[in-house]
NUVOKE-296823 format. One record per atom (N, C-alpha, C): residue number from 0; x, y, z; atom name; chain; residue in three letters. Coordinates in pm, 1 decimal, padded with zeros to 6 digits. Atoms other than C-alpha are relative to their C-alpha. Layout:
// NUVOKE-296823
(site NUM (X Y Z) "CA" "A" "ALA")
...
This chain:
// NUVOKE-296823
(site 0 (00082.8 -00118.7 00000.0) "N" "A" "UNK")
(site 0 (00000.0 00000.0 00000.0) "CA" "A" "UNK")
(site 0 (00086.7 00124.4 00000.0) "C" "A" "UNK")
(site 1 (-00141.5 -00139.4 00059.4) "N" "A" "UNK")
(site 1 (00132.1 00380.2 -00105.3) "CA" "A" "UNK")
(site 1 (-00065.9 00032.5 00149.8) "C" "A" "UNK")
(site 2 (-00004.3 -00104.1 -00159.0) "N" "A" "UNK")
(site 2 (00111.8 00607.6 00242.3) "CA" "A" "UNK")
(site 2 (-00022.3 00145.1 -00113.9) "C" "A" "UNK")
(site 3 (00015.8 -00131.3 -00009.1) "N" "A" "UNK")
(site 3 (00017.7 01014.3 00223.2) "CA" "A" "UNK")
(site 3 (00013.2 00034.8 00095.3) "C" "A" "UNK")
(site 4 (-00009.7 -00133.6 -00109.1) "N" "A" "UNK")
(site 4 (00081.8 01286.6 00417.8) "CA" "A" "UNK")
(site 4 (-00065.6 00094.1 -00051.9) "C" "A" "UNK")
(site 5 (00061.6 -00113.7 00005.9) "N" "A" "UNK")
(site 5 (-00135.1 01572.6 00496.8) "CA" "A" "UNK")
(site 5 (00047.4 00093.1 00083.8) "C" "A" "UNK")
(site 6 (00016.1 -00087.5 -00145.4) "N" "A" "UNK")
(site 6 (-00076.3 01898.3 00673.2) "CA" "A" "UNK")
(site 6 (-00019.4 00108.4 -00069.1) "C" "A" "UNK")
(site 7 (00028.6 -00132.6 00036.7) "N" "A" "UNK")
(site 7 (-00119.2 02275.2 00656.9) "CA" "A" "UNK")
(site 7 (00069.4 00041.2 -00107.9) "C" "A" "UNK")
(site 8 (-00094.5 -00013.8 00071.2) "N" "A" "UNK")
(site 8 (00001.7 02437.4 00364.3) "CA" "A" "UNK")
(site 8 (00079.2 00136.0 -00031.0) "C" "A" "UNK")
(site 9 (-00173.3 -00099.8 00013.8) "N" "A" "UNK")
(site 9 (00219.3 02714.0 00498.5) "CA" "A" "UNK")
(site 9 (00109.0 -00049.7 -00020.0) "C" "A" "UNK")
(site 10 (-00138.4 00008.8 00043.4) "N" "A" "UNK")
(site 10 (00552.5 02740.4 00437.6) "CA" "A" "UNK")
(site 10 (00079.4 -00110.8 00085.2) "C" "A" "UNK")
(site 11 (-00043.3 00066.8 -00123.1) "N" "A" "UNK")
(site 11 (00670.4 02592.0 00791.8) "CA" "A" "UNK")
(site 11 (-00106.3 -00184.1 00004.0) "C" "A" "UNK")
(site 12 (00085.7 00120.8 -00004.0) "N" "A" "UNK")
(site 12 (00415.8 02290.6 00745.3) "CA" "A" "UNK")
(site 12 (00042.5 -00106.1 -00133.2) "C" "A" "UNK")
(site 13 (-00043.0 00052.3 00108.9) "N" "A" "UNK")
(site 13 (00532.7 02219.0 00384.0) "CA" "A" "UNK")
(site 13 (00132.3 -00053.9 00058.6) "C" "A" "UNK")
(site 14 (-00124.8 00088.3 -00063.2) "N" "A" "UNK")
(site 14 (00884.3 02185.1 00543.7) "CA" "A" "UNK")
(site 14 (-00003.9 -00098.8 00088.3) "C" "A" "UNK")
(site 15 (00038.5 00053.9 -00104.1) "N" "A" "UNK")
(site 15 (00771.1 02001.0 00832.9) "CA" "A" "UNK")
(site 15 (-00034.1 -00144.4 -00105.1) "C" "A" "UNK")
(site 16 (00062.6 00135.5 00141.6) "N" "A" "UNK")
(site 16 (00583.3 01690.4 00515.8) "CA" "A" "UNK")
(site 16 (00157.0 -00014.0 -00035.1) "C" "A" "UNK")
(site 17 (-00122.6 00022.0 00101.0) "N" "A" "UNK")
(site 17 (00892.1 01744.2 00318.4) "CA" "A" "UNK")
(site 17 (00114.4 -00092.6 00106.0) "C" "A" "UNK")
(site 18 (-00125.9 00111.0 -00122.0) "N" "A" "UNK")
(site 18 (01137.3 01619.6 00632.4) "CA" "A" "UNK")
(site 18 (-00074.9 -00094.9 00084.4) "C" "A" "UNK")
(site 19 (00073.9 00184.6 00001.9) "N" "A" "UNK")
(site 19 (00928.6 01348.8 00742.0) "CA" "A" "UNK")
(site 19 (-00031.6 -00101.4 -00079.0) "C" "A" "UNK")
(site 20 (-00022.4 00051.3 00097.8) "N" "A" "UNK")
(site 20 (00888.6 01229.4 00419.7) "CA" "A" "UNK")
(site 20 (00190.9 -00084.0 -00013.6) "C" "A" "UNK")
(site 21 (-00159.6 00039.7 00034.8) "N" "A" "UNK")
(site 21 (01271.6 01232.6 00385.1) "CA" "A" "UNK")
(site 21 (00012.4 -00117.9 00102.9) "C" "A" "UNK")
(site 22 (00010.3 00028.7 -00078.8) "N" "A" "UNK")
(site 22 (01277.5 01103.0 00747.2) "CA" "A" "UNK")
(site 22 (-00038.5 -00199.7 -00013.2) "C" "A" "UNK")
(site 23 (00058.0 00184.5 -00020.3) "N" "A" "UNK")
(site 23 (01024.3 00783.0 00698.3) "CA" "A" "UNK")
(site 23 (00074.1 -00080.2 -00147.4) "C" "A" "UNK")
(site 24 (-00083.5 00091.0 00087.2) "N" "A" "UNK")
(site 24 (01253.6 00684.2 00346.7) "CA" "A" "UNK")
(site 24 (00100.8 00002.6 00054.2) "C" "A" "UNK")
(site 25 (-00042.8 00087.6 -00084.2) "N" "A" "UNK")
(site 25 (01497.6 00622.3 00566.3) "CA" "A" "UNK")
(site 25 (00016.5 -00027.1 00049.0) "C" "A" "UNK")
(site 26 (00053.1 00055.1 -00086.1) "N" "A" "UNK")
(site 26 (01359.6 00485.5 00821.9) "CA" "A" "UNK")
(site 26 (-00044.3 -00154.1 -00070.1) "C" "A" "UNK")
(site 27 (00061.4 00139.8 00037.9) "N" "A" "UNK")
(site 27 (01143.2 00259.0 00622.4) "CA" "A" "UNK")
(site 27 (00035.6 00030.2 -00172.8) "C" "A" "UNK")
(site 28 (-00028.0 -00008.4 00131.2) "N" "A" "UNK")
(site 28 (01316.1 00222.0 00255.1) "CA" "A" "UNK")
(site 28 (-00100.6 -00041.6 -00137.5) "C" "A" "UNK")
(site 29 (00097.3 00046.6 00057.4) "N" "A" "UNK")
(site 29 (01058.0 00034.0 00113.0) "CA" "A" "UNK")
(site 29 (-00107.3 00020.5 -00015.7) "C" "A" "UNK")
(site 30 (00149.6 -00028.3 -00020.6) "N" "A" "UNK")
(site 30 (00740.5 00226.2 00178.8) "CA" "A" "UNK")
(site 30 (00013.9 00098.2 -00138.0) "C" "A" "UNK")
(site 31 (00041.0 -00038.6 00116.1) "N" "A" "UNK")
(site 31 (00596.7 00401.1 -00111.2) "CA" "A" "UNK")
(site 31 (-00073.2 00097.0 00067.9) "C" "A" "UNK")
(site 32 (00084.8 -00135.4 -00051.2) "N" "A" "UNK")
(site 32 (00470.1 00758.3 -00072.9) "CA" "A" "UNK")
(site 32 (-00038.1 00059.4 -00083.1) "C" "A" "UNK")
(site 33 (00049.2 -00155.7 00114.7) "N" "A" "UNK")
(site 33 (00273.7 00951.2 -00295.3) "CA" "A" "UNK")
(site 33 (-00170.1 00085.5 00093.9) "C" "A" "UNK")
(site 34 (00154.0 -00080.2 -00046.2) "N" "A" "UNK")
(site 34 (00040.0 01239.7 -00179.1) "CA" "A" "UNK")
(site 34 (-00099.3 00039.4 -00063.2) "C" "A" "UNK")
(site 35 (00140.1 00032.1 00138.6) "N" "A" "UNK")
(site 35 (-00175.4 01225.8 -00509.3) "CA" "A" "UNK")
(site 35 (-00071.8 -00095.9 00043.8) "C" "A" "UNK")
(site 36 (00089.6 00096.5 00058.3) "N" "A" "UNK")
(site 36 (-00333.2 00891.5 -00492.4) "CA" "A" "UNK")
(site 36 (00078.8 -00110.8 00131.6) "C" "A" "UNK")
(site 37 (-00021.7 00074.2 -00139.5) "N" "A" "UNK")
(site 37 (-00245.9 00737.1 -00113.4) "CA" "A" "UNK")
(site 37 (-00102.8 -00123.9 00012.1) "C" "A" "UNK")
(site 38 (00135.4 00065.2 -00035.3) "N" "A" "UNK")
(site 38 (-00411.6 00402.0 -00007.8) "CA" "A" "UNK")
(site 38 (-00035.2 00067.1 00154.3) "C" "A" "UNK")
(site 39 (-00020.3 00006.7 -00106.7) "N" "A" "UNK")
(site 39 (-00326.5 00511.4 00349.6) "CA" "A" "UNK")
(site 39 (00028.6 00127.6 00046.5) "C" "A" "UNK")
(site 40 (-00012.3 -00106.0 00000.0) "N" "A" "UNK")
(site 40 (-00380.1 00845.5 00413.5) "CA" "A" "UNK")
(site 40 (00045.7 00124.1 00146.7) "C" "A" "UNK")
(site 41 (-00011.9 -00029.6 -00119.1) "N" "A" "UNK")
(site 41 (-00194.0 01045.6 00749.7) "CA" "A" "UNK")
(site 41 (-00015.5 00153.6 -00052.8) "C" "A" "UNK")
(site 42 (00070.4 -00134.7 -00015.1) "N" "A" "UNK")
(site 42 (-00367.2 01374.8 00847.0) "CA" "A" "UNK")
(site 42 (00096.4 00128.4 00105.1) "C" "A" "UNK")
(site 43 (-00052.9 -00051.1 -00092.1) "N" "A" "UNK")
(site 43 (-00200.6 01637.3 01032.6) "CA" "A" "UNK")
(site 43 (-00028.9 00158.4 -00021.5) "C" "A" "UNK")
(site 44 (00101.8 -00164.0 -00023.9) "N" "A" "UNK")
(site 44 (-00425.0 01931.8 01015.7) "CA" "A" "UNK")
(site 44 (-00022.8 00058.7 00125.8) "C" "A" "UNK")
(site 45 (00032.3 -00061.4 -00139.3) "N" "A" "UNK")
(site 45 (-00459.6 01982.8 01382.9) "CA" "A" "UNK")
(site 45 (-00185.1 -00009.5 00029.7) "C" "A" "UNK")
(site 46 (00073.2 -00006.1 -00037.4) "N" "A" "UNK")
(site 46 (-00784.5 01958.0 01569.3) "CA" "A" "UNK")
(site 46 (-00081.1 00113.3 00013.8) "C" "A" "UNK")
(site 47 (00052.7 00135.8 00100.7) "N" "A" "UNK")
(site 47 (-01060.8 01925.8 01428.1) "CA" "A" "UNK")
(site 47 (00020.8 00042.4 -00137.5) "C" "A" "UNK")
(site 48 (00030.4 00003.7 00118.0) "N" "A" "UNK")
(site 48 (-00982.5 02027.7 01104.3) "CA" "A" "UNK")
(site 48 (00026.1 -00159.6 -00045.4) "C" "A" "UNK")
(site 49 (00011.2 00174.9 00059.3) "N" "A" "UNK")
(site 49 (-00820.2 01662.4 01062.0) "CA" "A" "UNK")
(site 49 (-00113.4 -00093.9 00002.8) "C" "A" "UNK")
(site 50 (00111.6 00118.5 00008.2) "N" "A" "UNK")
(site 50 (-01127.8 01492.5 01153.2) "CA" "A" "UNK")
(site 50 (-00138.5 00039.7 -00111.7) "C" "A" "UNK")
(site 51 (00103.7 -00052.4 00126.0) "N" "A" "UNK")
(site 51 (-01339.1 01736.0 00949.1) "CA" "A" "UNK")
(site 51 (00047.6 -00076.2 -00143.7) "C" "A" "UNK")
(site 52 (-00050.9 00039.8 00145.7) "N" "A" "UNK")
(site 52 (-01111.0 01673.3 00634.7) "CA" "A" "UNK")
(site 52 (-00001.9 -00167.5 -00006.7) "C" "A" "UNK")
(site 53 (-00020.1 00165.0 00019.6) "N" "A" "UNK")
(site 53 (-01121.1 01256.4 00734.2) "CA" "A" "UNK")
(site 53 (-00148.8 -00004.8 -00020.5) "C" "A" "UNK")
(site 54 (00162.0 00000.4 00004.4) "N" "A" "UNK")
(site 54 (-01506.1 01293.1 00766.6) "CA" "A" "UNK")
(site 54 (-00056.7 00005.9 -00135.0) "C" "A" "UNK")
(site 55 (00036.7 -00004.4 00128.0) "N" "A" "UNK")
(site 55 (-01537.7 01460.1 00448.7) "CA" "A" "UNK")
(site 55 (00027.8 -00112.0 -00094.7) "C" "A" "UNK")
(site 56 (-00085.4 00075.6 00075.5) "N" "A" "UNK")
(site 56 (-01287.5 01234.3 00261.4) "CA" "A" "UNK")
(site 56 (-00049.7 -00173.7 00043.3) "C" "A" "UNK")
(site 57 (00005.2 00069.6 -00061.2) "N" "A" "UNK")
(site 57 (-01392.5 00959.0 00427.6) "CA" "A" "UNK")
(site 57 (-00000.9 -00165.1 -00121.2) "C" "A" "UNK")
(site 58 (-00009.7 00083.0 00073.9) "N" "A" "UNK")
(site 58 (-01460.6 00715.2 00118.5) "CA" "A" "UNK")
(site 58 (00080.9 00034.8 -00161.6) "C" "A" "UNK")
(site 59 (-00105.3 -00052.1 00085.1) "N" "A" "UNK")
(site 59 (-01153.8 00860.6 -00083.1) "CA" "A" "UNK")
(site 59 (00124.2 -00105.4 00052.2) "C" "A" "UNK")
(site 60 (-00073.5 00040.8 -00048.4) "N" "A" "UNK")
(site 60 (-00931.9 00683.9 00111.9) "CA" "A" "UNK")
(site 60 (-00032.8 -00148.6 00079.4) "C" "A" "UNK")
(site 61 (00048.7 00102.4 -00069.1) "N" "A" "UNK")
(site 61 (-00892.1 00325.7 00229.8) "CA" "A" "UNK")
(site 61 (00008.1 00020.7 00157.8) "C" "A" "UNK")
(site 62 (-00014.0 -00008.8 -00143.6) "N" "A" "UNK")
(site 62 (-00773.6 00389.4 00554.5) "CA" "A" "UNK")
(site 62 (00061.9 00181.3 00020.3) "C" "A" "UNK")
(site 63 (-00029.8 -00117.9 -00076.7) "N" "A" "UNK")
(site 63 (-00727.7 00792.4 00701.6) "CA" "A" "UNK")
(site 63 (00012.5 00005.4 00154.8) "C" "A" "UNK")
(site 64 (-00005.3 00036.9 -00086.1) "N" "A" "UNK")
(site 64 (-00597.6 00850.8 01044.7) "CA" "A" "UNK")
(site 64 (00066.1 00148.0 00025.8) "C" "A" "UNK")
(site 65 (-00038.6 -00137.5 -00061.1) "N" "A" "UNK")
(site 65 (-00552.5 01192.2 01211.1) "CA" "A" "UNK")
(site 65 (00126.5 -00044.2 00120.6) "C" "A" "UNK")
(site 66 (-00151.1 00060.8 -00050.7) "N" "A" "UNK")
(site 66 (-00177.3 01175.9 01370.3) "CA" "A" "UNK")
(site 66 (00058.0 00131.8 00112.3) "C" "A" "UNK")
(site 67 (-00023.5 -00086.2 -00124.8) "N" "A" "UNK")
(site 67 (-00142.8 01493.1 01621.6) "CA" "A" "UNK")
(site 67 (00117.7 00037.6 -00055.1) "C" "A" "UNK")
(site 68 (-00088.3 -00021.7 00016.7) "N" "A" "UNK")
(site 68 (00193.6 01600.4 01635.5) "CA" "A" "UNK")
(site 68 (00131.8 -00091.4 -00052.3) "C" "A" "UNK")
(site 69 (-00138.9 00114.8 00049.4) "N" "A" "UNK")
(site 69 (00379.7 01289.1 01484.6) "CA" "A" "UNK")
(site 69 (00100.5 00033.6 -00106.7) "C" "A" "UNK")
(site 70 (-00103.8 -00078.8 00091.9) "N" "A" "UNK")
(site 70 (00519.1 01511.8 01185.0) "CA" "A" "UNK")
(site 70 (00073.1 00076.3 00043.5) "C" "A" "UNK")
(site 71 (-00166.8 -00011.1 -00078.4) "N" "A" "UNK")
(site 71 (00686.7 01721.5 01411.2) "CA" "A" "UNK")
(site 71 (00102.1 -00077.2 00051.7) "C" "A" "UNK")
(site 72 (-00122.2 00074.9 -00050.3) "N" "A" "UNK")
(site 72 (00876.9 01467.3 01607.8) "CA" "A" "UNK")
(site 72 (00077.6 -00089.8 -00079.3) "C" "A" "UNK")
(site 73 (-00087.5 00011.6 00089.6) "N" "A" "UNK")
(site 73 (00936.6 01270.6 01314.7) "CA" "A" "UNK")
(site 73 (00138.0 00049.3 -00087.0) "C" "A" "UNK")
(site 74 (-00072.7 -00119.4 00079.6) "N" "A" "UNK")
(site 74 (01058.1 01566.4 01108.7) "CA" "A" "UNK")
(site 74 (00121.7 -00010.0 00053.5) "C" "A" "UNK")
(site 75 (-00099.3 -00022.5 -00086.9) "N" "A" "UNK")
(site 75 (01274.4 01633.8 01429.7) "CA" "A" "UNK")
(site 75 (-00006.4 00181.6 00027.4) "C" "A" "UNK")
(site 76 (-00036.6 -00145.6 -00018.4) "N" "A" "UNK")
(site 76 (01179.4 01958.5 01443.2) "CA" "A" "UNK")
(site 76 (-00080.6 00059.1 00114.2) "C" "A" "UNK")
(site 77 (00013.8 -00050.6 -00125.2) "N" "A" "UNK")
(site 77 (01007.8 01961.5 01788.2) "CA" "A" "UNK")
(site 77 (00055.6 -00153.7 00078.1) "C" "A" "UNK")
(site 78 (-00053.5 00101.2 -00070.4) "N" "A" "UNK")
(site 78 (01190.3 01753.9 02027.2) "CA" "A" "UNK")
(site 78 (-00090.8 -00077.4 00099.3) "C" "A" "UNK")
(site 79 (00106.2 00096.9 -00104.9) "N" "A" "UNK")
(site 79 (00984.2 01420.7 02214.2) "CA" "A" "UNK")
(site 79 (00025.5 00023.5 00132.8) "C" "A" "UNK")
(site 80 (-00043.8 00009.6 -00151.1) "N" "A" "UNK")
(site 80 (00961.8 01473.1 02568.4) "CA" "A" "UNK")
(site 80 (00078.5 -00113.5 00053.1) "C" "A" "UNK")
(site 81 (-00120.4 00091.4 -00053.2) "N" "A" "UNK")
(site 81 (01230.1 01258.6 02752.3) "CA" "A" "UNK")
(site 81 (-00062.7 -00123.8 00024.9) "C" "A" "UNK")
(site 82 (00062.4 00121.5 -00049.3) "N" "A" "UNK")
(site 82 (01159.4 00882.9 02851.8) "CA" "A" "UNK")
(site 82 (-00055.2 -00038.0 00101.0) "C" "A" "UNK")
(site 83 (00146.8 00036.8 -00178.1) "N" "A" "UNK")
(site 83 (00985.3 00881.9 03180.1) "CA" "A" "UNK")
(site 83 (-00102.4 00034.4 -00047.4) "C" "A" "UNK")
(site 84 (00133.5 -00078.9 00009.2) "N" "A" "UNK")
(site 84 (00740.2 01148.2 03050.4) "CA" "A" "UNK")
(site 84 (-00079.6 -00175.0 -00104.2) "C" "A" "UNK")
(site 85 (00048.9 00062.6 00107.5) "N" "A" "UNK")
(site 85 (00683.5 00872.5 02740.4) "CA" "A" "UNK")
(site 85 (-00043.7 -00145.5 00116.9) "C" "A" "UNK")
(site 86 (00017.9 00161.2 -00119.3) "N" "A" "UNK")
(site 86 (00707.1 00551.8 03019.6) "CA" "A" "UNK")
(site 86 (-00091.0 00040.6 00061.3) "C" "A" "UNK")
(site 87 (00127.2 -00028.6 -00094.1) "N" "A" "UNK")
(site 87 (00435.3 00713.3 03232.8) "CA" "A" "UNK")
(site 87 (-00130.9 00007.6 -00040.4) "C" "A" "UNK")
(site 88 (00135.3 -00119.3 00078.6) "N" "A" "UNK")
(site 88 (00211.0 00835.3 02972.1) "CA" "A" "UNK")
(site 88 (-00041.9 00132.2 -00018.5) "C" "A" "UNK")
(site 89 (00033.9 -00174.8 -00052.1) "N" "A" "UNK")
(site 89 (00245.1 01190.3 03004.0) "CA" "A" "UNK")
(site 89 (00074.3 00050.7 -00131.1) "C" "A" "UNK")
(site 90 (-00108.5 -00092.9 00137.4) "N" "A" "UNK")
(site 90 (00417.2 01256.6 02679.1) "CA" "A" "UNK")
(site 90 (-00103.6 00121.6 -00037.6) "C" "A" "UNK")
(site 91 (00086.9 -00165.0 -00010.1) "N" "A" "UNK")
(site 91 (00135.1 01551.3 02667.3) "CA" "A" "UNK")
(site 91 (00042.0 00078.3 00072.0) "C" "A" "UNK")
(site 92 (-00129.6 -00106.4 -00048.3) "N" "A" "UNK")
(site 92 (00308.5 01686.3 02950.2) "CA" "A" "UNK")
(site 92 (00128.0 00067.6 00004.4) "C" "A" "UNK")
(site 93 (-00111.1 00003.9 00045.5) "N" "A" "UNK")
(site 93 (00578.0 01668.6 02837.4) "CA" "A" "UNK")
(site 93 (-00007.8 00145.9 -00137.1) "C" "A" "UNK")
(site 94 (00011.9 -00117.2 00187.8) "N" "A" "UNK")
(site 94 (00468.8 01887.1 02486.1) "CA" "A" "UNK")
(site 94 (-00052.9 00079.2 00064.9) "C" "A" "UNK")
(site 95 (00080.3 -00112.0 -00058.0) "N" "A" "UNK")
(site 95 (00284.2 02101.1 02734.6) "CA" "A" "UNK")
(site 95 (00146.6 00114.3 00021.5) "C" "A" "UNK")
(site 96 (-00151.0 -00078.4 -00080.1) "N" "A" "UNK")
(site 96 (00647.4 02164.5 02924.8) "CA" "A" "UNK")
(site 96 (00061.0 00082.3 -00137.9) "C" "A" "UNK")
(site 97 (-00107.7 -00097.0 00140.6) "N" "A" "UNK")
(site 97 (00825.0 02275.0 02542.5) "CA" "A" "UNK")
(site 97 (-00073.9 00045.8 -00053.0) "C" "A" "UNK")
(site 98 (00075.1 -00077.8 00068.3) "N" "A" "UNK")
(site 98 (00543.0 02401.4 02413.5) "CA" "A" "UNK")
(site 98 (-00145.5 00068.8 00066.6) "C" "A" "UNK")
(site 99 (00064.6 -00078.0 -00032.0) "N" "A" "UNK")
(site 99 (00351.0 02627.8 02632.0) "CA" "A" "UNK")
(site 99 (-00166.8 00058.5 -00061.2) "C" "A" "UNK")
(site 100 (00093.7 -00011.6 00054.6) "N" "A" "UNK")
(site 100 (00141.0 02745.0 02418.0) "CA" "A" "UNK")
(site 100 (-00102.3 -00025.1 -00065.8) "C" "A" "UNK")
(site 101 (00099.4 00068.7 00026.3) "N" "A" "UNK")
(site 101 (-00082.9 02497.6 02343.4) "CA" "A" "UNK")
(site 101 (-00114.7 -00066.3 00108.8) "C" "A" "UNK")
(site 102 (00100.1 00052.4 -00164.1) "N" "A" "UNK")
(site 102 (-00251.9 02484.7 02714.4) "CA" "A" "UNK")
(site 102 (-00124.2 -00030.7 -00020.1) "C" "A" "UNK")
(site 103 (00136.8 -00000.3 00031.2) "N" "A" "UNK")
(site 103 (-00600.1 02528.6 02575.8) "CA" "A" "UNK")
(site 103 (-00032.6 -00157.9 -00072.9) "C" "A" "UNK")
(site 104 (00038.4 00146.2 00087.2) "N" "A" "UNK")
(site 104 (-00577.2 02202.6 02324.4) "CA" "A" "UNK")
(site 104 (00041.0 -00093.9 00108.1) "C" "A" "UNK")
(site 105 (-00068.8 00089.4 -00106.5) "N" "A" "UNK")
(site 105 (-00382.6 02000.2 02588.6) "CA" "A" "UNK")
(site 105 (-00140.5 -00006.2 00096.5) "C" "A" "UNK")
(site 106 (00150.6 -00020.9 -00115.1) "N" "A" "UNK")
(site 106 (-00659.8 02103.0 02881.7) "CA" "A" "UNK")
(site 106 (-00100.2 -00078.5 -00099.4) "C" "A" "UNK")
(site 107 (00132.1 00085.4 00068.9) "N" "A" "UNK")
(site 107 (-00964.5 02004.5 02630.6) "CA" "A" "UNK")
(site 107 (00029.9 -00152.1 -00000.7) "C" "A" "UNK")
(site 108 (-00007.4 00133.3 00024.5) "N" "A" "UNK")
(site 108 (-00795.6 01677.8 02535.5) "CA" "A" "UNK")
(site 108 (00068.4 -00120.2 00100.4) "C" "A" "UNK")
(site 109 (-00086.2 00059.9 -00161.1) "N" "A" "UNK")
(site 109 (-00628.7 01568.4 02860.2) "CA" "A" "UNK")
(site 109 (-00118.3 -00003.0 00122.6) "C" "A" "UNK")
(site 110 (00043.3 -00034.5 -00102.1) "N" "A" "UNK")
(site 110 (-00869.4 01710.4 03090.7) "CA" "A" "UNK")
(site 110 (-00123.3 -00006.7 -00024.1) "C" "A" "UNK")
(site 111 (00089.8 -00059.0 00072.2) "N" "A" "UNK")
(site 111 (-01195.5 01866.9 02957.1) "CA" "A" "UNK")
(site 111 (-00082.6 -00149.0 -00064.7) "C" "A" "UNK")
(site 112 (00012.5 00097.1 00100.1) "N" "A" "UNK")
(site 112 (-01275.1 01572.9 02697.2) "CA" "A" "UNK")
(site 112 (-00004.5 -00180.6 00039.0) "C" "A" "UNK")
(site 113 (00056.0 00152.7 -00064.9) "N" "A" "UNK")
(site 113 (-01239.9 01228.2 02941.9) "CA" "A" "UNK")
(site 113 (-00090.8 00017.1 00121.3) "C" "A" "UNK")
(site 114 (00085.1 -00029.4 -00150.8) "N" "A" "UNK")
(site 114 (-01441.2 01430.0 03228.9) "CA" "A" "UNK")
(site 114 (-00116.9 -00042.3 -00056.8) "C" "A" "UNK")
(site 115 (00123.9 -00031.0 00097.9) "N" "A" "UNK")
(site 115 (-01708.4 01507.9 02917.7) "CA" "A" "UNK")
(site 115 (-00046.3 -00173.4 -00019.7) "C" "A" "UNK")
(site 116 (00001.0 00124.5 00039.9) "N" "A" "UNK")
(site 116 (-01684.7 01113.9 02841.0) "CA" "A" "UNK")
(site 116 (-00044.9 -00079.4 00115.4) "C" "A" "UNK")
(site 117 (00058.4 00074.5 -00129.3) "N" "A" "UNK")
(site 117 (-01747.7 00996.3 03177.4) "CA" "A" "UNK")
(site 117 (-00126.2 00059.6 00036.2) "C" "A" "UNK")
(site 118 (00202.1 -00048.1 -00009.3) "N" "A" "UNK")
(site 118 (-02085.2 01229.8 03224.1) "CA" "A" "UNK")
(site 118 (-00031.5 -00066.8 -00091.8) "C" "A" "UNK")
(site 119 (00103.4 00042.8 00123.5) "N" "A" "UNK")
(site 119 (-02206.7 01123.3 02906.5) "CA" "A" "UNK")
(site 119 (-00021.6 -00163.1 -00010.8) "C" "A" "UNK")
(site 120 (-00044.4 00182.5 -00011.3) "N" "A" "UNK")
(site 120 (-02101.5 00757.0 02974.8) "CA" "A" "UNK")
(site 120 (-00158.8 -00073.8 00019.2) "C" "A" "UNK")
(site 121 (00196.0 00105.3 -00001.8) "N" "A" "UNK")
(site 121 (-02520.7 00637.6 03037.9) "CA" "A" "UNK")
(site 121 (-00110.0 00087.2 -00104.0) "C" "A" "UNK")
(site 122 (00030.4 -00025.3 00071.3) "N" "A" "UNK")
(site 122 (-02626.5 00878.0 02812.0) "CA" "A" "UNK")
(site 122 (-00003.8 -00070.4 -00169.7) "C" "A" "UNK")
(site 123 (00021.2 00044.0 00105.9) "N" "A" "UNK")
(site 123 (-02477.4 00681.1 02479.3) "CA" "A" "UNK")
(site 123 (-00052.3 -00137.9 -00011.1) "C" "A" "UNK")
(site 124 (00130.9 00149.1 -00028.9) "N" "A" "UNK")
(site 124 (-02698.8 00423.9 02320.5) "CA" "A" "UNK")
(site 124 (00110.7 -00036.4 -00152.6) "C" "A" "UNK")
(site 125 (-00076.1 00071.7 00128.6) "N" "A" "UNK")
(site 125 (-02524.4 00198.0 02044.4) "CA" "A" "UNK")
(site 125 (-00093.5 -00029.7 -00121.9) "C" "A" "UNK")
């Protein structure tokens, strides 16, 4: 199967595809990448546009999968929080600690978002 990459298409986001690209050929030599005509499509629009754009797209693609910040750390161009944070589970705290300025998305999806999941928890019906 070919792989895609998606992300924003400023300048800093184009570089960001372009060195993860480089990155996952060699890493993985054998994977096949085209961002025309992907079976396997990775999103990295940021929340929610990625889930909007997987929603829309949704039978364009065999498999789409919204990926958070994995093109930065790939890339290498924001550094993974250290190995405890990752051994504990806190690698969010960790991106909180170098990157400040994302308190608001962190809070919703850390905090905010499994409180919301536990009220609603007898509310959903299958």
């Amino acid at each position: 199967w070919t792989i895609g990459l998606i992300g924003k298409s400023d300048g800093l986001v184009k570089n960001v595809i372009q060195k993860t690209i480089s990155k996952l050929r060699l890493m993985y030599p054998n994977t096949k990448i085209d961002n025309k005509n992907p079976d396997i499509l990775f999103v990295g629009l940021g929340h929610p546009e990625q889930e909007k754009f997987l929603w829309n797209n949704k039978n364009r693609y065999k498999v789409g999968m919204g990926v958070g910040g994995a093109f930065d750390y790939i890339s290498q161009e924001t550094p993974r929080p250290n190995k405890l944070f990752r051994f504990l589970g806190l690698e969010w705290l960790g991106r909180f600690i170098n990157q400040p300025f994302r308190f608001k998305r962190i809070l919703n999806a850390t905090i905010i978002f499994p409180i919301m999941l536990l009220l609603s928890r007898g509310k959903i019906r299958s």
